[in-house]
C-alpha positions in Angstrom: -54.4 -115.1 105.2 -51.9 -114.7 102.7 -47.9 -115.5 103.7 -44.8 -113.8 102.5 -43.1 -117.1 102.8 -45.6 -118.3 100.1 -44.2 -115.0 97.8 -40.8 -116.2 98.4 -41.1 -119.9 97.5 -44.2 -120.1 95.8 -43.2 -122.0 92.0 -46.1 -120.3 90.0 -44.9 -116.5 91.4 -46.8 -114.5 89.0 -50.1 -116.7 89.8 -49.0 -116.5 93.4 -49.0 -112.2 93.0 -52.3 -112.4 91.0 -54.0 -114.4 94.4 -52.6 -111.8 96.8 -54.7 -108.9 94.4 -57.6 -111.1 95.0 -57.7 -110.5 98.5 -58.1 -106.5 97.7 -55.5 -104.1 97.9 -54.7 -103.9 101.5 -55.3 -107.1 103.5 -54.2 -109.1 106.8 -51.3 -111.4 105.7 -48.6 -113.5 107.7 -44.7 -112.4 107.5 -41.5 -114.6 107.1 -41.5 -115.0 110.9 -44.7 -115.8 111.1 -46.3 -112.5 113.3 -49.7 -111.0 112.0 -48.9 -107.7 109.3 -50.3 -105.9 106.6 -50.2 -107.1 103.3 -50.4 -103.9 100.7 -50.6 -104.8 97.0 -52.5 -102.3 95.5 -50.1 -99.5 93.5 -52.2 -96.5 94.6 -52.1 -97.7 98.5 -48.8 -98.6 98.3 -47.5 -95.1 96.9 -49.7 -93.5 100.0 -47.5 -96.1 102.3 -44.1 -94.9 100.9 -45.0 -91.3 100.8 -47.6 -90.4 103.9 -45.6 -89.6 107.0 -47.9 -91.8 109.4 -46.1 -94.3 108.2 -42.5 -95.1 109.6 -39.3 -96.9 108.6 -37.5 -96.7 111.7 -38.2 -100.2 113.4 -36.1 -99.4 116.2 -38.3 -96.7 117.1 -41.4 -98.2 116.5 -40.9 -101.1 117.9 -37.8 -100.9 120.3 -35.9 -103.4 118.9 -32.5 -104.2 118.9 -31.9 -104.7 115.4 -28.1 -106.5 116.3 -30.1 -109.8 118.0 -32.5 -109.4 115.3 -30.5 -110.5 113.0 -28.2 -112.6 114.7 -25.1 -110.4 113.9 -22.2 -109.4 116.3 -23.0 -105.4 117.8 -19.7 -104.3 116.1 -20.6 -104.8 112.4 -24.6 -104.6 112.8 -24.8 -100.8 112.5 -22.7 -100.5 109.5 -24.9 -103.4 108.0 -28.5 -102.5 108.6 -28.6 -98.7 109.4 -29.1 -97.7 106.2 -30.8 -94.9 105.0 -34.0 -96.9 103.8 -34.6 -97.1 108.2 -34.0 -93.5 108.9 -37.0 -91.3 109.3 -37.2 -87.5 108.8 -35.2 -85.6 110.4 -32.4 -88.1 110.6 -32.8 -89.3 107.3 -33.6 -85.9 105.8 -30.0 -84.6 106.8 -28.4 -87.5 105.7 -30.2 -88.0 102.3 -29.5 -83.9 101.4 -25.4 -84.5 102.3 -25.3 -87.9 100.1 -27.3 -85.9 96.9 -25.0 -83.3 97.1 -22.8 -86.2 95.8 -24.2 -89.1 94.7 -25.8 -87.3 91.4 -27.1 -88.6 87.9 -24.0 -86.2 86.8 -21.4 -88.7 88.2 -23.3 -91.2 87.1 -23.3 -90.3 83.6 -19.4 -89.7 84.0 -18.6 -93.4 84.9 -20.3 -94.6 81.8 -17.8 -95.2 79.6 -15.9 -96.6 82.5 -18.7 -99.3 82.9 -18.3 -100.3 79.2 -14.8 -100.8 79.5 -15.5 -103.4 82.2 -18.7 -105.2 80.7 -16.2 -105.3 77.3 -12.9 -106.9 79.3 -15.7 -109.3 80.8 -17.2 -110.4 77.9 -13.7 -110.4 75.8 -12.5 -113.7 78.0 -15.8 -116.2 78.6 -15.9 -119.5 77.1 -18.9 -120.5 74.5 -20.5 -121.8 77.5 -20.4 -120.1 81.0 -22.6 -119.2 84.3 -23.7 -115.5 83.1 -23.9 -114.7 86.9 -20.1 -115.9 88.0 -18.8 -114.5 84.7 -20.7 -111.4 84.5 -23.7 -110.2 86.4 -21.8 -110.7 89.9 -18.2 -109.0 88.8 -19.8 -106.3 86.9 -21.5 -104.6 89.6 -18.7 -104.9 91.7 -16.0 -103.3 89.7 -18.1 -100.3 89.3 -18.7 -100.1 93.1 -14.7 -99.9 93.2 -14.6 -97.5 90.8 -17.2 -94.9 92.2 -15.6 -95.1 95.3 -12.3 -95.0 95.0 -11.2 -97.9 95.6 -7.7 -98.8 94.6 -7.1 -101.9 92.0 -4.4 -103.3 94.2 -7.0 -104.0 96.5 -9.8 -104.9 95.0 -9.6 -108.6 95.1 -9.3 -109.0 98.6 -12.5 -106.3 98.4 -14.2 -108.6 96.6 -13.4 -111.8 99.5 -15.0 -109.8 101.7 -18.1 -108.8 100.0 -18.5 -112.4 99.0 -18.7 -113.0 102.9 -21.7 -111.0 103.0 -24.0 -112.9 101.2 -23.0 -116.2 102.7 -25.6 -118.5 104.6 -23.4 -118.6 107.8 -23.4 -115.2 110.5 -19.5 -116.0 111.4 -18.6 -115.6 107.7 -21.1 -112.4 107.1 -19.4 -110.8 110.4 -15.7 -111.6 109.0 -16.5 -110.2 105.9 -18.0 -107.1 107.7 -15.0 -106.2 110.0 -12.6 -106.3 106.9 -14.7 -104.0 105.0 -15.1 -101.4 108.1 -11.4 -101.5 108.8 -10.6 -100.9 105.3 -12.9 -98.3 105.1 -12.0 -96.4 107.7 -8.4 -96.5 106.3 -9.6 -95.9 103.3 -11.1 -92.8 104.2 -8.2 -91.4 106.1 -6.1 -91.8 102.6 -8.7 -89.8 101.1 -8.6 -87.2 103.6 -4.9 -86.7 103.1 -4.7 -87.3 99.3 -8.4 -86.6 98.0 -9.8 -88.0 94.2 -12.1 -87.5 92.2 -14.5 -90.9 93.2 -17.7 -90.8 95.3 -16.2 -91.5 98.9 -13.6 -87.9 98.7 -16.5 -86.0 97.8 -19.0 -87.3 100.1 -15.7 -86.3 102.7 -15.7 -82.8 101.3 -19.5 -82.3 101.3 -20.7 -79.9 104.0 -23.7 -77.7 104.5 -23.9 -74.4 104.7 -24.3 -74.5 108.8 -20.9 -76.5 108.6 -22.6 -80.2 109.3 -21.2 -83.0 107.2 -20.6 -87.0 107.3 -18.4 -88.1 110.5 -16.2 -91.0 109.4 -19.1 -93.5 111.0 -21.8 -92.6 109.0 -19.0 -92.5 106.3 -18.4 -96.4 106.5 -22.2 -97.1 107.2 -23.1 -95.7 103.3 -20.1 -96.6 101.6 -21.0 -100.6 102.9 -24.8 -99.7 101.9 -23.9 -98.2 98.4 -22.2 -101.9 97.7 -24.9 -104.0 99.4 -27.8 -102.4 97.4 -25.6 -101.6 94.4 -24.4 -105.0 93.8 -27.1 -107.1 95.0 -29.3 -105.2 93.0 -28.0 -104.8 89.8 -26.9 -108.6 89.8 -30.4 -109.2 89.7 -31.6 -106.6 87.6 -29.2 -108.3 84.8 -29.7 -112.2 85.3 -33.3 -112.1 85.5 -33.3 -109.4 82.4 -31.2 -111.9 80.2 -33.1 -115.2 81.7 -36.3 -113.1 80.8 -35.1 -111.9 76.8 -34.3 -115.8 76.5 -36.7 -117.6 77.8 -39.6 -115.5 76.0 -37.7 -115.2 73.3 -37.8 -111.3 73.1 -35.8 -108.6 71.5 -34.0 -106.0 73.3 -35.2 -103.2 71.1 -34.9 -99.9 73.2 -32.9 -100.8 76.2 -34.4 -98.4 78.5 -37.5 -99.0 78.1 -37.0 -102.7 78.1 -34.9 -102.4 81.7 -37.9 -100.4 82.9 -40.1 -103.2 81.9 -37.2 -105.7 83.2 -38.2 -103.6 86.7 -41.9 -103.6 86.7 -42.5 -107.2 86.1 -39.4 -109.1 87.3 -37.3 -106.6 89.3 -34.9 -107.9 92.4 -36.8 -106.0 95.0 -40.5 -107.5 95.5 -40.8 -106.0 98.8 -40.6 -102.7 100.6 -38.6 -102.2 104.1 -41.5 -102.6 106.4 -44.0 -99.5 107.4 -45.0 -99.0 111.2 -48.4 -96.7 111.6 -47.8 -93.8 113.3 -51.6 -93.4 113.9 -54.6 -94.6 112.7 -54.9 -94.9 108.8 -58.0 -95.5 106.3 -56.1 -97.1 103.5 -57.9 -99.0 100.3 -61.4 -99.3 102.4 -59.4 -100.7 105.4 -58.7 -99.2 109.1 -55.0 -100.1 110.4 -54.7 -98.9 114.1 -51.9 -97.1 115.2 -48.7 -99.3 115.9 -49.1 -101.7 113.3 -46.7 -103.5 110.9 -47.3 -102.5 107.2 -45.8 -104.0 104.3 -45.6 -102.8 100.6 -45.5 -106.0 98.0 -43.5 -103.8 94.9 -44.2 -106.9 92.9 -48.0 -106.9 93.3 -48.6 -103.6 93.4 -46.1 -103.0 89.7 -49.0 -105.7 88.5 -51.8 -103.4 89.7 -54.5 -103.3 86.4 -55.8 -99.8 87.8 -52.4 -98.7 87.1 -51.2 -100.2 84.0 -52.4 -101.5 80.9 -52.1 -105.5 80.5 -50.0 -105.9 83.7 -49.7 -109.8 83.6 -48.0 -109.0 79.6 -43.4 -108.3 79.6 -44.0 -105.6 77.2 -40.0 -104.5 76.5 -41.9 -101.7 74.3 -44.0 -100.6 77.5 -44.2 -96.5 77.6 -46.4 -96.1 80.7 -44.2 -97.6 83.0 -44.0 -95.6 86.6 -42.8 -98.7 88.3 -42.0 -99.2 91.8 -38.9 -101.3 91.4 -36.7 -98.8 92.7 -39.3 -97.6 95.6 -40.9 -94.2 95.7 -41.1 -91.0 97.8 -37.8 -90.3 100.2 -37.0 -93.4 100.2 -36.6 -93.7 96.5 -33.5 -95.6 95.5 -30.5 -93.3 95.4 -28.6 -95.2 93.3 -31.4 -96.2 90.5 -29.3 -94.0 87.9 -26.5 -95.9 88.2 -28.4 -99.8 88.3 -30.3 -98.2 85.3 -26.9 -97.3 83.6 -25.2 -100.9 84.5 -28.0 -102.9 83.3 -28.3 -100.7 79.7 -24.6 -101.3 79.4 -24.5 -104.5 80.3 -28.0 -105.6 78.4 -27.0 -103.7 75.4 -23.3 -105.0 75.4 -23.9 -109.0 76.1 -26.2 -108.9 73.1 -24.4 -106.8 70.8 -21.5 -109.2 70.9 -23.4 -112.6 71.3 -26.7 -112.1 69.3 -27.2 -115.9 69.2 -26.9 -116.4 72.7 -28.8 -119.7 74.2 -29.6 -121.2 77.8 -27.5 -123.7 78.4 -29.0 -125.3 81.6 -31.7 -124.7 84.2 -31.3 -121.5 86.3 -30.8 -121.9 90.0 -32.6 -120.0 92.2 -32.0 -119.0 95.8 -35.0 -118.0 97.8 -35.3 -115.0 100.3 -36.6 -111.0 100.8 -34.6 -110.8 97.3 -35.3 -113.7 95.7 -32.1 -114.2 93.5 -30.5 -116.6 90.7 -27.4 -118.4 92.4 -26.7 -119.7 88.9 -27.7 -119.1 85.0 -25.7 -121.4 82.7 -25.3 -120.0 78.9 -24.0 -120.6 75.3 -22.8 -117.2 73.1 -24.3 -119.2 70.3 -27.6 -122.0 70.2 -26.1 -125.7 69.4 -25.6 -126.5 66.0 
C-alpha cells in the first residue's frame, strides 16, 4: 500500500505521484502516523470527496478526538490554531463562511494591490547581488500584506512578526509562546477597532452582521484572524519560491503571469493534500466501496496530474489554458483567500523578474519536509556570474 510519508520524502516526487495513479484512483494507502486510510488521486473522485456531503471535515465529530493532545499543543492556544474553517461542517461552517464573505471579497482584494507593489518594490530595492529569495522576499512579503489587510499597526509589526515566526518552529513550547502573544494582541487589537474602526479586514469583519442580528464574537474573531495569517503566509511563501525555483531551473519565461501562477498551482502548488474526509455513510467512489466511518484523503497533487483531466499533465506548461486546478481546494471549502495568494504571487512573480531579468540560482535549495512540504532556503544572484 502506498504511504503519505513516501509523498512527503520521496526524492523523485513527480515519479512518486505518477506510482500512487497506478494504483487507480481511489486506493487503500498508509497515513503519516501510520493508521490504514484512503488514498484518493483521481481529479474526478477527488472533486466528489470535496463537494458530496457524506463526506466530513470535522474530525472531532467523526472521530471524538481531542484535537489539543493531538497535536501536542497547550488547550489555551489549540482552538485558535486548528479550528479553522477548513474543519467546520455545514451548519457551523456555513454561518461562519457567509459572515467572513461578506468581507473577505475579491473587491478588497483588488484594493490592496497597489499596496502589495509598494512592498515587493521596497523589498527588492535593498537585496544584495546574492541573497536567500525566501528570507529576503517570499517570507516578508506575505507577511506585510497580512498586516496590512488587517489592520495591523506598523509600530507593531515586528514583534508581530516574532511571534508568527514561533509558529512554524520545530519545538511545541516555542509554537505555544508564539500563539498566546498573538491571541492577546488580538484581542486588544480588536477592542481598538471596536472603539476607533478602519478601513482593514478585521473592523469590517467586526461590523458584519446578518440580517437576524448574528455576527463574529471576539473568539471566533481571533480564531480567523490567526487562520487568515497561517494559510495566507504559509501559502503564498510557497506559492512564490517554488514558482521562481521552477522559472529557473527549467529555464522558462514568465510570459502571462496568471496563467503561469495557475500552472505554478497545478503542478507544484504548496498544498498536496486535502484536510482529511470522514464517510458519513457508505460511498461507491472510482469502482471502490468505503464503509461508513472511514478516513478519506484527497492527494491535490495527484489528482492536478490526473490525464482524464488535463492534457499532458506530467508537462509545466506556463502557457496552460485548461487549468481548473485544485491547488486552492474545491467546493465550500475552497480557499477564501486564493484571490489574494493569486494577487501576491502575480505581483511578486511579475516584479522580481521585471527588475532582475538575469536572475540565476546561486546554490542548492533546502527543503523542509511535512503536510506542506516547503523550501527553508533558495540562495540567488540578480544576475548569472560573469
Amino acid at each position: 500500500m502506498s504511504t503519505l510519508a513516501g509523498l512527503l520524502t520521496a526524492p523523485d516526487r513527480d515519479a512518486y505521484l505518477t506510482g500512487l495513479a497506478k494504483d487507480g484512483p481511489v486506493s487503500r494507502g498508509i497515513y503519516l502516523d501510520g493508521t490504514p486510510i484512503w488514498l484518493v488521486t483521481g481529479y474526478p473522485e477527488s472533486v466528489t470527496v470535496l463537494t458530496d456531503p457524506r463526506f466530513s471535515s470535522d474530525i472531532t465529530k467523526q472521530r471524538k478526538i481531542d484535537l489539543a493532545a493531538m497535536a501536542g499543543l497547550p488547550e489555551d492556544v489549540a482552538p485558535y490554531l486548528l479550528h479553522t474553517l477548513g474543519v467546520y461542517d455545514p451548519p457551523d461552517h456555513t454561518r461562519l463562511r457567509r459572515l467572513v464573505s461578506r468581507e473577505f471579497t475579491a473587491r478588497r482584494v483588488e484594493r490592496l494591490r497597489p499596496r502589495i507593489q509598494q512592498i515587493a518594490d521596497a523589498l527588492l530595492s535593498v537585496v544584495p547581488e546574492e541573497f536567500d529569495l525566501i528570507e529576503r522576499y517570499a517570507y516578508p512579503l506575505p507577511i506585510e500584506v497580512i498586516c496590512e489587510l488587517l489592520g495591523v499597526p506598523a509600530d507593531d509589526r515586528d514583534t508581530w512578526r516574532t511571534w508568527t515566526a514561533a509558529l512554524g518552529a520545530p519545538d511545541l513550547g516555542r509554537i505555544a509562546e508564539g500563539a498566546r502573544g498573538l491571541v492577546g494582541y488580538m484581542r486588544d487589537l480588536i477592542a481598538a477597532k471596536r472603539r476607533a474602526p478602519g478601513d482593514d479586514l478585521l473592523s469590517g469583519l467586526i461590523k458584519v452582521r446578518e440580517n437576524d442580528g448574528d455576527r463574529l464574537g471576539d473568539e471566533e474573531l481571533i480564531s480567523l484572524s490567526i487562520s487568515i495569517l497561517i494559510a495566507g503566509h504559509e501559502t503564498t511563501v510557497g506559492l512564490i519560491s517554488q514558482s521562481v525555483r521552477l522559472i529557473l531551473t527549467r529555464s522558462l519565461g514568465l510570459g502571462d503571469v496568471e496563467a503561469a501562477v495557475e500552472e505554478f498551482l497545478r503542478y507544484g502548488g504548496p498544498a498536496e493534500i486535502a484536510v482529511m474526509r470522514y464517510t458519513l455513510a457508505p460511498v461507491e467512489l472510482g469502482g471502490v466501496a468505503i464503509p461508513a466511518g472511514e478516513a478519506v484523503q484527497v492527494v491535490y497533487a495527484a489528482a492536478n496530474r490526473d490525464p482524464r483531466r488535463f492534457d499532458r499533465p506530467g508537462l509545466l506548461d506556463p502557457h496552460r489554458t485548461d487549468n481548473a486546478h485544485l491547488g486552492f481546494g474545491h467546493g465550500i471549502h475552497y480557499c477564501l483567500g486564493a484571490a489574494l495568494a493569486r494577487a501576491e504571487a502575480q505581483i511578486a512573480l511579475t516584479s522580481l523578474f521585471d527588475r532582475f531579468p538575469g536572475l540565476a540560482l546561486a546554490g542548492e535549495a533546502g527543503w523542509q519536509p511535512g503536510i506542506k512540504r516547503a523550501l527553508t532556503g533558495l540562495p540567488v544572484r540578480t544576475s548569472p556570474p560573469a
